[in-house]
Each structure stands twice: as structure tokens, then as C-alpha cells.
TORZA-130926 format. One record per residue (C-alpha): z, x, y. Coordinates in steps of 0.02 Angstrom, whole numbers, padded with zeros to 5 digits, always signed. Layout:
ZXY ...
***
This chain:
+00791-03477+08630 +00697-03373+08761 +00574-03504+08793 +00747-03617+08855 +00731-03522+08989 +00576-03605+09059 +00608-03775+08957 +00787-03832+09001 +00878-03889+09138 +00837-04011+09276 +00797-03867+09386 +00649-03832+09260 +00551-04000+09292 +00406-03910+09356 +00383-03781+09242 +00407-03922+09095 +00250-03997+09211 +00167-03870+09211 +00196-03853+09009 +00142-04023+08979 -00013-03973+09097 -00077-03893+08959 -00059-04021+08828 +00105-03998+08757 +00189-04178+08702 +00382-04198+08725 +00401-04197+08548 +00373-04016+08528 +00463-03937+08681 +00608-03917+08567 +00512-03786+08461 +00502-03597+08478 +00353-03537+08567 +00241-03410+08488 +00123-03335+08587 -00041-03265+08483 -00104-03121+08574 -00275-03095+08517 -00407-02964+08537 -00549-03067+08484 -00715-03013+08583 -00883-03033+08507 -00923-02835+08552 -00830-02761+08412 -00849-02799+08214 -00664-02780+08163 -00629-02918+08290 -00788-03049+08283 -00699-03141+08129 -00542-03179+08221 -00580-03327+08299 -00546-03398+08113 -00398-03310+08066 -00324-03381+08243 -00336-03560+08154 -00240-03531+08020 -00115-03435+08112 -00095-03569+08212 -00089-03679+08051 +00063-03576+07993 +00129-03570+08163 +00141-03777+08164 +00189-03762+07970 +00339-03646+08005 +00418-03769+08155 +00311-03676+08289 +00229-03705+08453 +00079-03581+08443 +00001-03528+08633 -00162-03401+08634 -00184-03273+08753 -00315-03136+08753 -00310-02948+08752 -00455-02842+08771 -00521-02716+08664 -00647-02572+08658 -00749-02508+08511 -00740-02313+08497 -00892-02317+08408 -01006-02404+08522 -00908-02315+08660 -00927-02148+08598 -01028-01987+08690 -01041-02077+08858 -00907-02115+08992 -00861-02266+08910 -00755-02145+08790 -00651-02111+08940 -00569-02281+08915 -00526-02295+08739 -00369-02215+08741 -00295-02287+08901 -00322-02447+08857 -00193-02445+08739 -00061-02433+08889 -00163-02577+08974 -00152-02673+08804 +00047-02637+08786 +00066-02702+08968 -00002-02854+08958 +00071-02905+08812 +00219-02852+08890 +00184-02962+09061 +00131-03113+08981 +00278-03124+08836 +00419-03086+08983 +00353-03196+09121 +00337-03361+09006 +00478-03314+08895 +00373-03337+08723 +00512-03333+08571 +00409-03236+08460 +00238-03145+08451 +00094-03135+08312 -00008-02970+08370 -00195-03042+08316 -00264-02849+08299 -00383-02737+08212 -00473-02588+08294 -00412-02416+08365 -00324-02411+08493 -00277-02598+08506 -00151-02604+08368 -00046-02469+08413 -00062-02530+08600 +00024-02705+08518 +00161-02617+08415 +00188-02514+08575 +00232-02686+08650 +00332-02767+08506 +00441-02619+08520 +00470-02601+08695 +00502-02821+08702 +00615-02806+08569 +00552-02992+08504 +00535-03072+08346 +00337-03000+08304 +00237-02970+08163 +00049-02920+08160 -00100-02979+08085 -00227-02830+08068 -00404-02933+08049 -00468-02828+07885 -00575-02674+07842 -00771-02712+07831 -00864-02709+07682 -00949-02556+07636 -01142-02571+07651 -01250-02573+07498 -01401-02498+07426 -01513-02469+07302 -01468-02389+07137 -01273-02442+07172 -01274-02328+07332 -01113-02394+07460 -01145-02348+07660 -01031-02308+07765 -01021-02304+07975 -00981-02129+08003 -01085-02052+07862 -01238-02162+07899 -01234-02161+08067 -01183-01992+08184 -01206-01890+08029 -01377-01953+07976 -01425-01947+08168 -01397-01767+08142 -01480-01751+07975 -01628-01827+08045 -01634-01697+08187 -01609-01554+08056 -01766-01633+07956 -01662-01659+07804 -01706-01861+07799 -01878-01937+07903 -01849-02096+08020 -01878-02213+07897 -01727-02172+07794 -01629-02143+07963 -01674-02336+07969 -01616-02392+07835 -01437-02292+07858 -01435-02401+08017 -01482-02564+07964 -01356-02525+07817 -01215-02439+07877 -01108-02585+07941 -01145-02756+07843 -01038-02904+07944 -00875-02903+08019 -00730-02785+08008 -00682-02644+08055 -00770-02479+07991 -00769-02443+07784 -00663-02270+07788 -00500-02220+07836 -00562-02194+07996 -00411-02247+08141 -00440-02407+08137 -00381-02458+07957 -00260-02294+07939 -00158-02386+08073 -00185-02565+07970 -00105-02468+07837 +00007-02395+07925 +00075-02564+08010 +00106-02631+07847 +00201-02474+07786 +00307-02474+07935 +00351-02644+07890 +00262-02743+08035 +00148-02835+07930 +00141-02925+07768 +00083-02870+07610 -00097-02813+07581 -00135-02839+07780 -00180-02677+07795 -00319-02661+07665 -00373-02860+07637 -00566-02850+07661 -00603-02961+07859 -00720-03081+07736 -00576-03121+07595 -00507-03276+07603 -00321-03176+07533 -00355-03129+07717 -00332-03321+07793 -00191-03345+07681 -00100-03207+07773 -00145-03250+07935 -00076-03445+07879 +00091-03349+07810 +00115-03253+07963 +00097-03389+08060 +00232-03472+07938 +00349-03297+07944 +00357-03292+08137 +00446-03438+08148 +00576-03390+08021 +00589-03210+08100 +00631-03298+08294 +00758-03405+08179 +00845-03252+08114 +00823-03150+08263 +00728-03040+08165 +00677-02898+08289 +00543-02773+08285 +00681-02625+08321 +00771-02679+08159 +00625-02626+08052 +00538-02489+08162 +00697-02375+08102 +00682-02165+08104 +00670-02206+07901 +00500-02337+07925 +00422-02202+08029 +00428-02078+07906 +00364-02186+07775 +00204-02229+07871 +00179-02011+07900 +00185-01990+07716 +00096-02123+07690 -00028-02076+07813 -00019-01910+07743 -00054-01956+07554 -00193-02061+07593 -00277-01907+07712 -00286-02034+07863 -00352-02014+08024 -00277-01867+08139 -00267-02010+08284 -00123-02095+08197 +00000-01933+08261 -00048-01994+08425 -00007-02178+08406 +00139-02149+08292 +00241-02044+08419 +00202-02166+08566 +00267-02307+08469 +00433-02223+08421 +00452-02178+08605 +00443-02390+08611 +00552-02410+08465 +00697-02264+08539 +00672-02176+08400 +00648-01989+08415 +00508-01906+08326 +00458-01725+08371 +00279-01674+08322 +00349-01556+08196 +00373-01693+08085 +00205-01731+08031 +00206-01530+07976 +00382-01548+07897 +00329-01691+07778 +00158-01640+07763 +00216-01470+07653 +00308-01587+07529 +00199-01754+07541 +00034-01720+07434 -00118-01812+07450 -00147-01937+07323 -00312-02029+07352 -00497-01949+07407 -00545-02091+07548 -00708-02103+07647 -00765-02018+07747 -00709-01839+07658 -00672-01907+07506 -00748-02031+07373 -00660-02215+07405 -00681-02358+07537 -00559-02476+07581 -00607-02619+07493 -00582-02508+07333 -00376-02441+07391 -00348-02614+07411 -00417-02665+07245 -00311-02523+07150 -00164-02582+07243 -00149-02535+07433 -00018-02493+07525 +00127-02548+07402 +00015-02460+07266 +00063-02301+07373 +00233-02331+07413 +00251-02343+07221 +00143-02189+07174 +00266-02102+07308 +00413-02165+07209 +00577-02078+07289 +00498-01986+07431 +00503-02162+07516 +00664-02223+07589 +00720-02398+07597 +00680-02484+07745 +00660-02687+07810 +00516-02768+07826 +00466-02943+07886 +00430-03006+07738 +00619-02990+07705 +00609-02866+07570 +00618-02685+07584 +00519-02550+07551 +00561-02478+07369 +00593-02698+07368 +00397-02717+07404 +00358-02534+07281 +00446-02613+07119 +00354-02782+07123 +00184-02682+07090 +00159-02688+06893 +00018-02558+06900 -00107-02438+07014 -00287-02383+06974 -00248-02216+06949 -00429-02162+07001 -00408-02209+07156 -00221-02195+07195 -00176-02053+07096 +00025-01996+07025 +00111-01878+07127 +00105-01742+06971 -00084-01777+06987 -00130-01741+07178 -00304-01729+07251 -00220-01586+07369 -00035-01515+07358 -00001-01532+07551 -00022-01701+07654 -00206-01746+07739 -00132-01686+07939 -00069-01501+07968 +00005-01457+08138 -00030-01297+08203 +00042-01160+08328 -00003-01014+08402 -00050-00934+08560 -00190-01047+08585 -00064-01208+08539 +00101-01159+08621 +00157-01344+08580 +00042-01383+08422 -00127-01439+08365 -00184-01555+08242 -00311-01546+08107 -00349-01661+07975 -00344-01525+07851 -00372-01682+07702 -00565-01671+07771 -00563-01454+07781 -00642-01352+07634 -00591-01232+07566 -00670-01087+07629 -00619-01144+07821 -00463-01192+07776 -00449-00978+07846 -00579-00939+07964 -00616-00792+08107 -00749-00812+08246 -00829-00780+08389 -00773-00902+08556 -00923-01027+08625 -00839-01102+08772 -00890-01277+08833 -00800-01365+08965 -00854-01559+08907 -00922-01625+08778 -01097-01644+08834 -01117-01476+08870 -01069-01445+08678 -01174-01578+08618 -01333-01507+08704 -01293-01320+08652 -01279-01393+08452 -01421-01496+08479 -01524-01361+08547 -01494-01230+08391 -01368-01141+08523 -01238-01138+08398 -01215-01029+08237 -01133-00990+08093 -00958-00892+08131 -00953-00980+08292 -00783-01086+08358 -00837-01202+08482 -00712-01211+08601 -00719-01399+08704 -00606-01401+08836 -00563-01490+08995 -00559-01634+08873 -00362-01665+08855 -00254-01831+08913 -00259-01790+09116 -00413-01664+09093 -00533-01800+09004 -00468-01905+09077 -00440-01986+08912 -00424-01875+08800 -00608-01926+08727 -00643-01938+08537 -00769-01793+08475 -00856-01882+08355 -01018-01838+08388 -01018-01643+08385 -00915-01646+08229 -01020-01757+08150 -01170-01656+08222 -01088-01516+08132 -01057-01575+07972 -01252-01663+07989 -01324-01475+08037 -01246-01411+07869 -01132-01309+07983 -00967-01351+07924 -00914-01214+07813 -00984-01081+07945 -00926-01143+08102 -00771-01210+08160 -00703-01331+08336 -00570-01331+08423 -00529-01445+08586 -00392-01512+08701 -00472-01687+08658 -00446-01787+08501 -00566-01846+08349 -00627-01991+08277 -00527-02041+08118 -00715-02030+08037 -00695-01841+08070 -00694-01711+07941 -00712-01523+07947 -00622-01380+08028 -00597-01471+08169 -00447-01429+08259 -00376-01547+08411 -00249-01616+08535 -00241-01429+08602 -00065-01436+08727 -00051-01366+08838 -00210-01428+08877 -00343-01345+08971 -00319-01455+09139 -00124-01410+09152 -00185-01214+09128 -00149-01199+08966 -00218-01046+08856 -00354-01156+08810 -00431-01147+08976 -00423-00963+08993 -00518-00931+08848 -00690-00820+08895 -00860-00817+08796 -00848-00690+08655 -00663-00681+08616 -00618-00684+08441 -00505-00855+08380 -00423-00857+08191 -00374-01002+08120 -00258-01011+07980 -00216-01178+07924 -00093-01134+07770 +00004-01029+07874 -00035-01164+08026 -00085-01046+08135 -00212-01049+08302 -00224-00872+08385 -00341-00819+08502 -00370-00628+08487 -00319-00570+08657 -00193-00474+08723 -00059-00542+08816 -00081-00445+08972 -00267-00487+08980 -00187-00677+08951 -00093-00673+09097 -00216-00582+09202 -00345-00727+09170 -00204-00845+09226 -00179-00769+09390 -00360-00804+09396 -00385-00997+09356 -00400-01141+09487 -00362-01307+09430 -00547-01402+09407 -00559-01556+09527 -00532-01718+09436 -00687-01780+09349 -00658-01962+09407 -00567-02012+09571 -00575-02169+09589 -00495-02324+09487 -00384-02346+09342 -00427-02169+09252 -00386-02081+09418 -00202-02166+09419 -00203-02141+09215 -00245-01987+09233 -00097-01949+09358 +00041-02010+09239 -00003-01984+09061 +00078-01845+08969 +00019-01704+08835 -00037-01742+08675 +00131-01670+08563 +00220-01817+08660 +00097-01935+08628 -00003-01948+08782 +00092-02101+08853 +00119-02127+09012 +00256-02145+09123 +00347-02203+09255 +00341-02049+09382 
***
């Protein structure tokens, strides 16, 4: 074992010391130790129930022949760190969080990992890390919330009843008192947020990819099916360290593709392109951007999930979640491992039946093409991506007049002010990976958009990234992006953009001498923060189309 490494020998007296320090008895030094990294805080609702699902982990941990240590991660909340600076640190954390899981497994040698998970950016940040270690891992997503109720059978839901109702309240379609009741209603108890917002398309996508047990991905944070899969992954860990079961076994070129159609049927969150290609840079696997497009033409979408579409998680898990889809998908799935031990079509032909309402056939789709399009163009020399799942139909082609921003407050005030019209694009910029830094989440001026009525008149685009509560034509993750001089940033006030998303296309309408004239032009902005870790982020992250990771350089 790993953990020998730290346990045996004569030389190792102290560490053994230091082991029993802790509480350790003699009697289980023998064992394989599992470290539990856990993102418990009591800031964020996805993660305030963990605390329980750690005991009965550590139940199956002690069940399976395990030692079980706890160490913490940290997490941030995009929603509660959304529209201020805060939102500068969502995505970087995610290379903090695959660092330290990274320094704590290597320098006490754990044997195996259970990633204790749930929100955003935290669970890719832990797959990130069970790839690169190369362990035995599995993850434990904590469980979608409940979806907040009303009267006459009406469900809330965060995004919806939140940043949207803000806006409807501004627009004077609803008074203060029912703005109240959308906020004392919109997120019940613990878990993370109703939709397939990022936090539960990566959930789902975890268990598709074949890091997680069955029905992790969709069990509701209150169920008590929830404990019993913390308890069994507590049990499976142990087995997988036995076996020498590693995460690079089952994160195959095959299990990555599954979780994009997947991702693609169910019209996920746009984030997920981000998170996926990081973690196959982890895993060694190679996975251009083009990808997403590739299997998006021949992947339809198959369900109509909050917040664009008509279901909430609690009701895809009811109607058989995620190996309800891999059976609805039938063939276009390939056969990959998993750490439950079975595979993937395994897993699809143990499923007896699938509400068809909610997880429709193939020959039956809500949309032809996958939720996530990829775009290219003048404007997008190396691709954009829309969630074209959450796009109607009339913007699915649109043609309109530039209104150039460079952050998102400065959109935010213009849209709030009645600056912004129909057969406008909003154009955010300066928003990107380095330019953010961060690459910030634009939740609230899409939302404000779709709140104003204006999303079937007025389209976005930005070098920055969206909330997986996001829907509309809202185009992002813009590379080049605007603070490496890309065409983004030379964009004036008054030029003409077309989008085309069925032919994936982002032009702007400007001639390519004009183009490089401006670019003779442009000076490189002066970093928005200089000092701390976003400076030093900031100096090694890459574009978006690789995944904004960062590197070693």
C-alpha cells in the first residue's frame, strides 16, 4: 500500500507516533487509509448536509476494512458570489481545490480517496485531482435541493425566483410582496440549486463518467437513498484500493464522451465544456473543443430541465436519472468501467423502465441537436459556446447592432437603466480567464434579460462564461479573448454582429482591413487586480477552448 510508506519500517517510528497522535490504535495500522476530502462549509446549501453523509462514509469506510481520515476543502457558492468581486474567485478555486487534494493525498500517502463534493466548481476541481493522483477514488456528490413549493401546486426554483424575479420586479411585472415570497421560497433547505444549473449537470455527469455510484448524481441532499450511498462508497473505496482500481481506468476517451452526450441530451449547463476538458487534460486524454459540436449534431435532447425547460431534479431522478438516460440513449453510448464494477450499457440494461415524460425516446426528442452548440467565426477564431437547449427559436438566427461594455457592471447598469433595446447584442468583454480575471459567471444580466422580457429581441455575447441557470441567446467563452487582443476587444459601438447558431456561426460585420487597422490600434488594459492569488492566476491560466487551466509556465 501507499500508506506503507509512512507506516512500515523501523525508520518510520515517528511518523507511526505521530499516527497514533491522532488516535489511531495498533490494531488498525494494517488497514488502507482513505482520506475523505470534504467541502463541507456552512456558507453554501449543497454542502450544509455533509457533515452527515461524512458519518456514514466513514461507516462504510470501517465496514469495507478501512481507516477513514477527514480533511477539508473549501468551497465558494456562485450564487451568493455572483455580480461582485467575489465572482472573481469561483473559477480559480477549482485549481486551488485540485492542489490541495493533490498536496495532502501525496505528502501522507492516503491509499484511496472519497471526494465529499457538491457545488460548481468544487467537483470538477476534485475529479481534476483524482485524475492527475492516479489513486483509487470515487465521489460522493451531496444531492440536488428540493424544489420550493407553493400554492396551487406551484414548484420554485433559485434562478427563476431569484435574479429573474429581481428583474421582473424592476420591470413592474410582480410588486415586492410577491418578490418576497420568490425569496423566502426559492431555495427550501439544503442542496444544491433545483435545475440543471452546473452544479448538478456535473453530479450527473460524475456518475456518467463512471466516478460515482448509481443515482449519486440526482439523489435529492434530504433522501436517506442518499446516506446509503455515501455508507456504500465508503464500503466501494476499500475494494477499489484492493483491486487497484484507478481513476484513469474509467476516465477513458469512451467515458468522456458519454458524459457530453449525456450532458447534451439532458440540455446541461454550458460550464460543464469548461470542466470537462480540464479534467481530460488530468486524465491524458485528448479532447478538442470540437467535440462537444461533433456529438451535439447527432446527440438530441431528450428531457426539458429547469431552468429552460419544465423538470427539476428531484423529478429526472424519479423517472430514472442518469442510467434512465444512458438507456434512452441506447447505442450512442459506448461501454465503459465504472466503480461500481459494471459498465456502462452493464448499468443501462438493469433499468426496467423510464418516465417517458420526463426522459423522453430518442425517436421522440424535445430538440433534434444536443443542449451546447460551439460556434466560430471571426468574432470566435477558436469557438464559443452557447447553450442553444435554453435559445428560442426566433434567436436561434439573429442580426444586431454592437453595445460594447468592458465589465459586467458597466452592462448591468446600462440594462438596468432602460439603456438597452430590442435588436441590440451586448457585447461584455474584458471578462475572459486572464482578462476577468476569472472568467466571471454572467448570471445577472442574462437573467436581467430574460426578467426585462428582452430575450427574443436582444442577444449577449462575452469572453466570460454563464451560470448553468442561464438561458437565452447568450453566447460565451469568446477566445481569443478580449485581454489577449482578440477580435472581441476590437469591436466598436455600432458595428453589426450575426449570429447563426444552426450554421454555428459568430461574425462580426466588419471588414478585415478595418479589423486589422483597429488592432494596430489596441493597448493591452492594465490588470484589474495586482495583487494576490488572482494576479498570479491570472498570469498562468489559459483560454477558454483549452479549458482555462493553468499551467506550469
Amino acid at each position: 500500500m501507499r500508506s506503507d510508506t509512512i507506516k512500515q519500517g523501523i525508520e518510520r517510528t515517528p511518523h507511526r507516533a505521530l499516527i497514533k497522535g491522532t488516535g489511531v490504535p495498533q490494531s488498525e495500522m494494517a488497514k488502507p487509509f482513505i482520506g475523505v476530502a470534504t467541502s463541507f462549509t456552512d456558507l453554501i446549501p449543497g454542502h450544509v448536509g455533509m457533515r452527515d453523509l461524512e458519518r456514514f462514509i466513514e461507516k462504510g469506510i470501517h465496514s469495507g476494512g478501512g481507516y477513514a481520515f477527514f480533511f477539508g476543502i473549501p468551497g465558494v457558492c456562485d450564487g451568493i458570489a455572483m455580480g461582485h468581486k467575489g465572482m472573481h474567485y469561483s473559477l480559480p478555486t477549482r485549481e486551488l481545490i485540485a492542489d490541495m487534494v493533490e498536496s495532502v493525498a501525496e505528502a501522507h500517502r492516503l491509499d484511496g480517496l472519497v471526494l465529499l463534493t457538491n457545488c460548481d466548481k468544487i467537483t470538477p476541481g476534485m475529479l481534476m485531482a483524482a485524475a492527475r493522483l492516479d489513486i483509487p477514488a470515487i465521489v460522493v456528490t451531496a444531492g440536488p435541493m428540493m424544489a420550493g413549493r407553493g400554492v396551487e401546486g406551484r414548484r420554485f426554483s433559485f434562478v427563476t425566483d431569484t435574479f429573474e424575479a429581481m428583474a421582473r420586479y424592476k420591470a413592474g411585472v410582480i410588486d415586492a410582496k410577491e418578490l418576497q415570497v420568490c425569496e423566502d421560497n426559492a431555495c427550501p433547505g439544503m442542496g444544491s440549486c433545483q435545475g440543471l444549473f452546473t452544479a448538478n449537470t456535473m453530479a450527473i455527469l460524475t456518475e456518467t463518467l463512471g466516478m460515482s455510484l448509481p443515482r449519486c448524481g440526482t439523489a435529492l441532499a434530504v433522501s436517506a437513498l442518499k446516506r446509503r450511498i455515501a455508507f456504500a462508497s465508503g464500503e466501494k473505496i476499500v475494494d477499489l484500493v484492493r483491486n487497484g482500481v484507478t481513476p484513469r481506468q474509467i476516465l477513458t476517451r469512451a467515458a468522456f464522451e458519454n458524459a457530453i452526450r449525456v450532458d447534451l441530451a439532458l440540455g446541461g449547463s454550458s460550464n460543464t465544456v469548461l470542466h470537462l476538458l480540464a479534467i481530460a487534460r488530468e486524465a491524458g486524454v485528448d479532447l478538442p473543443l470540437e467535440t462537444f459540436d461533433i456529438l451535439s449534431k447527432e446527440t438530441p435532447q431528450i428531457a426539458s430541465m429547469n431552468p429552460a425547460g419544465e423538470y427539476f431534479m428531484e423529478d429526472l431522478d424519479a423517472a430514472g436519472g442518469v442510467v434512465g438516460v444512458l438507456k434512452q440513449l441506447g447505442d450512442a453510448i459506448k461501454d465503459s468501467p465504472t466503480v461500481l464494477g459494471l459498465t456502462t450499457r452493464e448499468l443501462a440494461s438493469t433499468v426496467e423502465s423510464v418516465d417517458e415524460r420526463v426522459i423522453r425516446p430518442v425517436a421522440d426528442p424535445v430538440k433534434k441537436e444536443g443542449g451546447i452548440a460551439v460556434l466560430f467565426g471571426n468574432l470566435a477564431p477558436k469557438g464559443a459556446v452557447v447553450k442553444q437547449s435554453g435559445v428560442s427559436a426566433p434567436m436561434m438566427q439573429f442580426e444586431g447592432v454592437a453595445r460594447c461594455f468592458d465589465s459586467e457592471e458597466l452592462a448591468m447598469a446600462a440594462l438596468m437603466g432602460g439603456k438597452i433595446t430590442s435588436g441590440d447584442v451586448v457585447v461584455i468583454r474584458y471578462e475572459g480567464p486572464k482578462g476577468g480575471p476569472g472568467m466571471r459567471e454572467m448570471l445577472a444580466p442574462t437573467a436581467t434579460l430574460m426578467g426585462l422580457g428582452l430575450g427574443d429581441s436582444v442577444a449577449l455575447i462575452t469572453d466570460g462564461r454563464f451560470s448553468g441557470g442561464t438561458r437565452g441567446p447568450c453566447i460565451g467563452h469568446i477566445s481569443p479573448e478580449a485581454a489577449e487582443g482578440g477580435p472581441i476587444a476590437l469591436v466598436e459601438e455600432g458595428d453589426r454582429i450575426r449570429l447563426d447558431i444552426p450554421n454555428r456561426k459568430l461574425e462580426l460585420l466588419v471588414d478585415e482591413s478595418t479589423l486589422a487597422e483597429r488592432h494596430s490600434r489596441w493597448i493591452a488594459p492594465e490588470p484589474k487586480i495586482k495583487t494576490g492569488w488572482l494576479a498570479r492566476y491570472a498570469k498562468v491560466v489559459t483560454s477558454a477552448y483549452t479549458g482555462a487551466v493553468t499551467t506550469a509556465e
